[in-house]
C-alpha positions in Angstrom: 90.5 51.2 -1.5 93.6 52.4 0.0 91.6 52.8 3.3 90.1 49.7 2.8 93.7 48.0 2.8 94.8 49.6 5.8 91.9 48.7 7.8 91.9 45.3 6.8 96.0 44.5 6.1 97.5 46.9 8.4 94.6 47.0 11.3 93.9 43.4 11.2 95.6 41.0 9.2 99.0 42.1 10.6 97.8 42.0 14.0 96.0 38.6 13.7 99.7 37.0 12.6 101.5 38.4 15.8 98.6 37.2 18.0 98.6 33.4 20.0 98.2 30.6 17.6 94.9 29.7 18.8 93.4 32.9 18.5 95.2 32.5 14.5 93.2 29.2 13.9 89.9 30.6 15.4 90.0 34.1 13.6 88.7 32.8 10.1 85.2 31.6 11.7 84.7 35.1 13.4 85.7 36.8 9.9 82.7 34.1 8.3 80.2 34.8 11.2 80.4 38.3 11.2 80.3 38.5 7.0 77.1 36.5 6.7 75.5 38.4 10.2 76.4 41.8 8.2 75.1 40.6 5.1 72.0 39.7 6.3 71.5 42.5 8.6 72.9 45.9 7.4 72.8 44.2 3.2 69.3 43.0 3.9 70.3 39.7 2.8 72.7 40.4 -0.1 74.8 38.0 -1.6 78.7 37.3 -0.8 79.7 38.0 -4.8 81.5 41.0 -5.4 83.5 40.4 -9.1 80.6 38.4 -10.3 78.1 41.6 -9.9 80.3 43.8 -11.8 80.5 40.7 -14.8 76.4 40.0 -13.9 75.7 43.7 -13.9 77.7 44.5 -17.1 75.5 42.0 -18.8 72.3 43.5 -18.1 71.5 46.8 -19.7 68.6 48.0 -17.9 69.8 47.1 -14.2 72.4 48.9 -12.0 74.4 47.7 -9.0 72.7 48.8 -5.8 74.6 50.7 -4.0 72.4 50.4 -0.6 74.0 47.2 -0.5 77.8 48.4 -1.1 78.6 49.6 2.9 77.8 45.8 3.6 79.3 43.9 1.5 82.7 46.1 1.9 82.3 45.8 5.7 81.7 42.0 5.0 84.7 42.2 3.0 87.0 43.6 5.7 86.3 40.9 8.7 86.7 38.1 6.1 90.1 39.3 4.9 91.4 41.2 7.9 90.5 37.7 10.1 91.9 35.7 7.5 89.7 33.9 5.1 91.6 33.0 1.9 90.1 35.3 -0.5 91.6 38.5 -2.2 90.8 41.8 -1.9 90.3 42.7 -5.6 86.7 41.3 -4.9 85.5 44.5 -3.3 87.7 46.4 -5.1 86.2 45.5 -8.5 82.7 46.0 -6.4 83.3 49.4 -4.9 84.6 50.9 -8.3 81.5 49.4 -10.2 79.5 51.0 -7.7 80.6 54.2 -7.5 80.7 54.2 -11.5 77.5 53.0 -12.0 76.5 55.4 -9.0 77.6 58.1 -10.6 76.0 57.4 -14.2 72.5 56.7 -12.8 72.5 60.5 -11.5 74.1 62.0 -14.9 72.0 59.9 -16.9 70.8 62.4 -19.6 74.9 62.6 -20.4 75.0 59.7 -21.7 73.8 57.8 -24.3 72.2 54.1 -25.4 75.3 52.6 -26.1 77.3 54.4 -23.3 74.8 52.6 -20.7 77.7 50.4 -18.1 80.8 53.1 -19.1 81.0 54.4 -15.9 80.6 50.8 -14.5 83.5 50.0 -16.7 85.8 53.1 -15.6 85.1 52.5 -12.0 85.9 48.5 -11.9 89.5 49.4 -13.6 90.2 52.2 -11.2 89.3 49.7 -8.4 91.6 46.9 -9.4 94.4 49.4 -11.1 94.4 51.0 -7.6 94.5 47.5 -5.2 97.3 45.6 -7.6 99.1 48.7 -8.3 98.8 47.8 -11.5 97.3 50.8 -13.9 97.4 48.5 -16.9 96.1 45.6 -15.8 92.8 47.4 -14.4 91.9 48.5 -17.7 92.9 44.9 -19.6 91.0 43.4 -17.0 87.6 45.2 -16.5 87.3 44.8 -20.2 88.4 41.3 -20.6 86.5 40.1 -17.7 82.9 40.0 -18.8 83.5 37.8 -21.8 85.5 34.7 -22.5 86.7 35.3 -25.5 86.0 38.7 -26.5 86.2 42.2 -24.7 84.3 45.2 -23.7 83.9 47.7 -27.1 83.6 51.2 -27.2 85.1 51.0 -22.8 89.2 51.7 -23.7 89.3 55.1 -22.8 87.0 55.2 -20.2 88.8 52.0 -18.6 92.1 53.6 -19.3 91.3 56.9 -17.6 89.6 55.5 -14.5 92.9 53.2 -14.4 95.1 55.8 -14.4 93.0 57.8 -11.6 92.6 55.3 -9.6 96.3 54.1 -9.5 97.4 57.5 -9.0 95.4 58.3 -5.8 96.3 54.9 -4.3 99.8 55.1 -5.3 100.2 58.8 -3.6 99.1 57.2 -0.5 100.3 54.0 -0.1 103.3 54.2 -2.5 104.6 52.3 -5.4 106.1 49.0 -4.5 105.4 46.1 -6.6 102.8 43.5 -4.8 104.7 40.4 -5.3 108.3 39.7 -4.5 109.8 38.5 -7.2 113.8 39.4 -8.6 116.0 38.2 -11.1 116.0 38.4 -14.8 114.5 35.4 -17.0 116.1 33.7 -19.2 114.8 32.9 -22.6 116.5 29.6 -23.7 114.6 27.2 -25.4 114.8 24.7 -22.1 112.6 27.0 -20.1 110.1 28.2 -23.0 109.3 24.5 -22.9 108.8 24.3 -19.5 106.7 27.4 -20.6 104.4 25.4 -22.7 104.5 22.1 -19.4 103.5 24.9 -17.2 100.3 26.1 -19.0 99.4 22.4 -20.1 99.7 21.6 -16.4 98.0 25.0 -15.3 95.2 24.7 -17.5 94.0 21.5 -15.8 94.8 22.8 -12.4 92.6 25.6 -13.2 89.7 23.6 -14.2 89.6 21.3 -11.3 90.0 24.4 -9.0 87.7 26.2 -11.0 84.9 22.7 -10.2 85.6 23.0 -6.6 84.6 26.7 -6.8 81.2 26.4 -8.4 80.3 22.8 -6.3 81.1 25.5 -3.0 78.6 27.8 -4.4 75.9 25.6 -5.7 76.0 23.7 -2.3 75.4 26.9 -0.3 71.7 26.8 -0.8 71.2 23.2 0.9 73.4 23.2 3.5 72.0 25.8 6.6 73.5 28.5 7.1 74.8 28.1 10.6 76.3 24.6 9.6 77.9 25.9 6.5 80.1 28.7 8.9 80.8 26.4 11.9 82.4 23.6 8.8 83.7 26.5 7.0 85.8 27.7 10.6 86.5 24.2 11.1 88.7 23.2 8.3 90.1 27.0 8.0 91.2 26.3 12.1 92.5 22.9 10.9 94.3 23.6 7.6 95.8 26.7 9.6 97.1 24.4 12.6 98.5 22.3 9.8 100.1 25.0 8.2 102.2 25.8 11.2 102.7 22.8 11.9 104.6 22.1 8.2 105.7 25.5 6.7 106.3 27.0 10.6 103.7 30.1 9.1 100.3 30.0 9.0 100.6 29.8 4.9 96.7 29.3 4.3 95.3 32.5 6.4 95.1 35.4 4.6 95.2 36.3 0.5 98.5 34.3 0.0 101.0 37.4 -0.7 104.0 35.9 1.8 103.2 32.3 -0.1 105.1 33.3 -3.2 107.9 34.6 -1.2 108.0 31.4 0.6 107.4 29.5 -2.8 110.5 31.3 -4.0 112.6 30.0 -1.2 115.0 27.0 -3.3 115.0 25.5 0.2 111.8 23.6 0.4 111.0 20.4 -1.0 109.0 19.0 -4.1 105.9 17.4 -1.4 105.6 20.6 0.6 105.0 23.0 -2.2 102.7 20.7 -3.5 101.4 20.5 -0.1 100.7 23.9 0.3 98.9 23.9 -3.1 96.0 21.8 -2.3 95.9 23.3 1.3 95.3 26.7 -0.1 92.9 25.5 -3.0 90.8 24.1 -0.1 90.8 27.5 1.6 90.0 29.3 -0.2 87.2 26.8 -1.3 85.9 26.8 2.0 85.9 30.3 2.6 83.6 30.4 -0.4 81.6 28.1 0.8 81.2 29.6 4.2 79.9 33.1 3.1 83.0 34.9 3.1 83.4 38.0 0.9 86.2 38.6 -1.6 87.9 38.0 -4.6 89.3 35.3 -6.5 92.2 36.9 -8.7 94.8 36.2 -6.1 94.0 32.5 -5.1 94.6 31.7 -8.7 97.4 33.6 -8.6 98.8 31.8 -5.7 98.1 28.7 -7.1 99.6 29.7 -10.2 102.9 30.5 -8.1 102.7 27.0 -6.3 102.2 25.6 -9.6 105.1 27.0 -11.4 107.2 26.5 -8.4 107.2 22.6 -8.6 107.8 22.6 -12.0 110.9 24.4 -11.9 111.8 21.7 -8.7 110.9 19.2 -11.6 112.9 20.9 -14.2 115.7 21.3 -11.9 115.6 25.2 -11.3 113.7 25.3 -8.0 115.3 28.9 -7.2 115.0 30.2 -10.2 111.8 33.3 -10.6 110.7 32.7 -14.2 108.6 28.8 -13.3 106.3 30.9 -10.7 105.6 33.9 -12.6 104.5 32.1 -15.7 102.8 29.7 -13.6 101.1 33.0 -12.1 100.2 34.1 -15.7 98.8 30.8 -17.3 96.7 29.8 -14.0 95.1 33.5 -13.4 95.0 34.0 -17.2 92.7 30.1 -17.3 90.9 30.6 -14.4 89.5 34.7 -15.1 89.8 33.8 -19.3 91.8 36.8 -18.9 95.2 35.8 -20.4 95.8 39.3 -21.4 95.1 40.8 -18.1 97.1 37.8 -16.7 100.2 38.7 -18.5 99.9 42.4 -17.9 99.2 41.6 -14.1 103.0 39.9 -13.9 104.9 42.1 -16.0 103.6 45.1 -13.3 103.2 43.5 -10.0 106.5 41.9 -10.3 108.3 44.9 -11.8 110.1 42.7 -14.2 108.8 43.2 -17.8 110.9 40.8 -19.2 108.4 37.7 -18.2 105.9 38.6 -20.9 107.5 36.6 -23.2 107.2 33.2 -21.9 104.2 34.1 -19.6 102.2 35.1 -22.9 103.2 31.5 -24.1 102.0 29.3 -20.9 98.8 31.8 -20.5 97.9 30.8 -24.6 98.4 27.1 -23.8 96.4 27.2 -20.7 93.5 28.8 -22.3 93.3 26.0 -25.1 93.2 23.5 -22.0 90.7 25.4 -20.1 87.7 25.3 -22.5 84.8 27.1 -21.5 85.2 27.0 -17.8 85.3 29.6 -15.7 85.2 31.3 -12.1 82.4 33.2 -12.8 79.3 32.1 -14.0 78.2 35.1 -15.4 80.9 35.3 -17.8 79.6 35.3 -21.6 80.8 34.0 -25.2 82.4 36.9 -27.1 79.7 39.4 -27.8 76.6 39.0 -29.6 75.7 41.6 -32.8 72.4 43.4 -33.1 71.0 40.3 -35.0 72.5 37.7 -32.7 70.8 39.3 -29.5 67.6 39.5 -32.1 67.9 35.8 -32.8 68.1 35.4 -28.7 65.0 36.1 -27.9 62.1 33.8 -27.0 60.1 32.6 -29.9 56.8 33.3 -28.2 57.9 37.8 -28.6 57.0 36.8 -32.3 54.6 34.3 -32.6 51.2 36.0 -34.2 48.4 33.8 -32.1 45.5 35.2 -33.5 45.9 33.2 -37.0 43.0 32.4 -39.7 43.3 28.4 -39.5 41.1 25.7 -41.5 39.6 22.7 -40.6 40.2 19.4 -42.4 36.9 18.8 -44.1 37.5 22.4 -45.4 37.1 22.1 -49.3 39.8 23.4 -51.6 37.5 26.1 -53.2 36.0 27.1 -49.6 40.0 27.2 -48.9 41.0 29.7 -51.6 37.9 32.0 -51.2 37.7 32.7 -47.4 41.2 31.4 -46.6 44.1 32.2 -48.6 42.0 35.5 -50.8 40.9 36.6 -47.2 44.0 36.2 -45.6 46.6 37.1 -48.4 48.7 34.2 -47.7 50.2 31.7 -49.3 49.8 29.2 -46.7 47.5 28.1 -43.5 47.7 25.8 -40.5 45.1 23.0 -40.7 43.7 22.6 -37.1 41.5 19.9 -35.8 39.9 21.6 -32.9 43.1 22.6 -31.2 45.3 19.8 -32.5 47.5 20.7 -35.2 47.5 18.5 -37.8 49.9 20.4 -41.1 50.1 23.3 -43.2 47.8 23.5 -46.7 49.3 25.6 -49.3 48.9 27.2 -52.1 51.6 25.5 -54.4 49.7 22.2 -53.7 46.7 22.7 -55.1 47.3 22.6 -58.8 47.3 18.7 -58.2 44.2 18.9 -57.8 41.8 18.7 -60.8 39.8 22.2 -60.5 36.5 20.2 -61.1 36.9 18.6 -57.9 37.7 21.2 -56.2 34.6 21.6 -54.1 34.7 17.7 -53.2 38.2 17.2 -52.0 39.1 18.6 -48.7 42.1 20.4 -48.1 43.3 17.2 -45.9 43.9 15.8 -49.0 46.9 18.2 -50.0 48.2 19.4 -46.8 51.7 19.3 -46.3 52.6 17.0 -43.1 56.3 17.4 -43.8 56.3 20.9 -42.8 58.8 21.8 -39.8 56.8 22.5 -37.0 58.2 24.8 -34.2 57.7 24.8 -30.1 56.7 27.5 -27.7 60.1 26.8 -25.9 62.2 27.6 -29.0 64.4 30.8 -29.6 63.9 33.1 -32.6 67.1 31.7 -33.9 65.6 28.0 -34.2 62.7 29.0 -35.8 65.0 31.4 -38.1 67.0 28.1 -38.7 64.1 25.8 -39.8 62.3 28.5 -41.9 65.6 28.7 -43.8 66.3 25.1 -44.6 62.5 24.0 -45.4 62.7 27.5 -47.7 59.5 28.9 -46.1 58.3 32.1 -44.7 55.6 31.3 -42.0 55.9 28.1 -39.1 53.8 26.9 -37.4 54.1 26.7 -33.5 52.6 24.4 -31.2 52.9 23.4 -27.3 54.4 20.6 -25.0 50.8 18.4 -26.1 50.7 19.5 -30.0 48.4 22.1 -29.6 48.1 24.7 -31.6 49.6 27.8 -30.4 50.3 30.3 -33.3 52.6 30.8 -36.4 55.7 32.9 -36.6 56.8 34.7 -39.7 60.3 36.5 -40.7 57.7 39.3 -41.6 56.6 39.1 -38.5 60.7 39.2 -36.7 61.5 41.6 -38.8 58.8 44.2 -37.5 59.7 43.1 -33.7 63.4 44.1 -34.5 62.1 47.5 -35.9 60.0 47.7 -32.8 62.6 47.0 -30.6 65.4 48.8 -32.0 62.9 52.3 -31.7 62.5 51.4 -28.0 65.8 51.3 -27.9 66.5 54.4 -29.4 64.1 56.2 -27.1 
């Protein structure tokens, strides 16, 4: 990653803002083009998501990342960022330590065990980000916070601790220690600016959420617009909002990951509609770099907005100079849009060198989480984990339905019904099926209504049970799990879309497909 930043930041980037202003405006479509040409070409069609495959990858127990595609999407990374497309460059970062974690595992396999399967994957995503932030800390909180929304990674704090501290270490010897964002002065702790604390995450957690919208509309709309339209659009507004960007701020604001915009948001100078200006203007870029293919990450757009954010409502509070309004608005925004407010928190406390904004950044990261709901950047994210029973209860109801099930027809008598139906079957109840058509369940209990002299005249149509929850193919083993509890029965019956009669499920029969599954697992 070091090398990666000084190709990209030092080679490019840094060049690209000394160079004519019309080569500035053009450079983001180049960055796009080439991305989605390399993508295509040397990633054989791989996708622009860096983060989300660590968080989708993390997920999934029997899949690794491939790292064929890794060379790509890092060189994809490098002409987005280096030409200025407003993404960050903790996307590949998070990638390329995932990768070579998950790299490395898949060769020592026999070293580790069932529940050790993604530890490597976890160790290399914190070295990646503690290395790129400089932020040892915050790499570990955040490659365990980031694949759940409100729950972390168990049995991953060493191993995200130790690649941390690795990876910071190596990057730090190189490129050195200075914090990443530009912020001095001490913050106060008066009860005036804890409440703009609380405004700030209130206002931050709705920010989030719209910006967080925008994100996923850009990538569900990549499929049905071409490909050639969506970068020559994409180059287009980037060219325009850059223009623009001179044009008010006299710096070309919107190019780039945003570092020199909290610097700028800082500055007591500028007014109220500028900084709230420059907010939507880089919400749209980085939008629209999304949305034209580019490759990168989205932990420092929210934290730019997060700073724009915070900076207006210190201008509203009257305090438009003063540090503390941006770094919490940094905390509660990242901490909404990531559900990281850990991570969040940690992230200002070290990037800012100034520890003593955990306090009220803790407070505007909890409010903006109650805000944000269930929303997030990534789609991949999950609820907090699931138990052995809850990933059970997950599973389609159709890995436990027994199909090959003793069923009798209407005008089945009661006596033909105990003899070669419930004595052959040694159960206590059967589906009644009418051809394929299910029509209830007859059990045993019902019967003693019956006189047993006219037993071998009444058909079992007569006592079936109609009442009897009936279960669908589409179902999950938790539904079914659900009914059979409240009806106080042990064996449903399941049909199809058209009523058909498709099988019966059992909790004998879920309760020898979790001891199945749970050897497999072993083994």
């Amino acid at each position: 990653m070091a090398g990666f930043e000084w190709v990209t930041n030092e080679q490019l980037f840094l060049h690209l803002l000394r160079a004519p202003q019309a080569v500035r405006a053009g450079a983001p479509f180049v960055g796009l083009a080439l991305a989605v040409l390399i993508l295509r070409t040397v990633g054989h069609d791989a996708t622009s998501a860096t983060a989300d495959e660590y968080i989708r990858n993390y997920h999934d127990r029997h899949h690794r990342l491939d790292e064929r595609q890794v060379p790509a999407r890092i060189l994809a990374g490098v002409v987005t960022l280096g030409l200025g497309g407003a993404l960050g460059y903790e996307g590949p970062s998070v990638y390329l330590g995932a990768s070579v974690g998950s790299m490395l595992q898949r060769r020592l396999a026999r070293w580790f065990s069932r529940d050790d399967a993604k530890l490597l994957l976890v160790a290399g995503a914190a070295a990646g980000i503690a290395a790129i932030f400089k932020a040892p800390a915050t790499g570990a909180v955040f490659a365990l916070e980031v694949p759940f929304q409100d729950d972390t990674a168990r049995r991953m704090l060493l191993p995200a601790l130790t690649g941390s501290a690795a990876g910071y270490l190596v990057f730090v010897s190189l490129l050195g220690t200075r914090p990443l964002l530009p912020v001095s002065g001490a913050p106060p702790f008066d009860l005036h600016d804890l409440g703009g604390a609380i405004v700030v995450g209130l206002l931050a957690g709705i920010g989030a959420r719209a910006f967080v919208a925008a994100l996923r509309q850009a990538k569900a709309t990549q499929d049905t617009v071409p490909l050639a339209a969506r970068v020559l659009a994409a180059g287009a507004v980037l060219a325009g909002l850059a223009l623009l960007s001179q044009h008010l701020f006299g710096q070309d604001l919107t190019l780039g990951p945003g570092y020199r915009t909290v610097a700028w948001a800082t500055d007591p100078s500028h007014g109220l509609a500028l900084v709230l200006g420059l907010l939507v203007m880089r919400a749209v870029a980085t939008t629209t770099t999304l949305f034209g293919g580019g490759v990168g990450g989205l932990f420092i757009p929210l934290v730019i907005e997060g700073a724009l954010l915070g900076r207006a409502v210190g201008g509203l509070f009257g305090d438009p100079g003063a540090s503390l309004f941006p770094v919490i608005g940094i905390a509660a925004f990242l901490g909404a849009g990531y559900r990281t407010p850990l991570a969040a928190v940690m992230f200002v406390a070290e990037s800012t060198g100034r520890p003593g904004f955990v306090v009220p950044g803790l407070i505007a990261a909890a409010v903006s989480q109650l805000v944000m709901g269930k929303a997030s950047v990534s789609a991949y994210q999950r609820a907090p984990q699931a138990g052995h029973l809850e990933r059970r209860f997950a599973l389609p109801l159709t890995t436990a339905v027994e199909t090959d099930v003793l069923t009798a027809p209407p005008d089945t008598t009661i006596t033909e019904f105990v003899w070669h139906h419930l004595l052959a079957t040694r159960q206590k109840s059967v589906p009644v099926v009418d051809g394929s058509r299910y029509l209830g369940m007859a059990r045993m209990e019902e019967l003693r209504t019956v006189p047993q002299d006219r037993w071998d005249t009444t058909p079992i149509a007569a006592v079936m049970r109609i009442d009897v929850p009936v279960a669908e193919v589409g179902w999950h083993l938790r539904d079914a799990v659900l009914a059979m509890e409240r009806a106080d029965i042990d064996r449903l019956p399941v049909v199809d879309a058209e009523g058909c009669f498709a099988g019966v499920v059992s909790t004998s029969e879920i309760l020898k497909l979790d001891e199945i599954l749970s050897e497999a697992e072993e083994e």
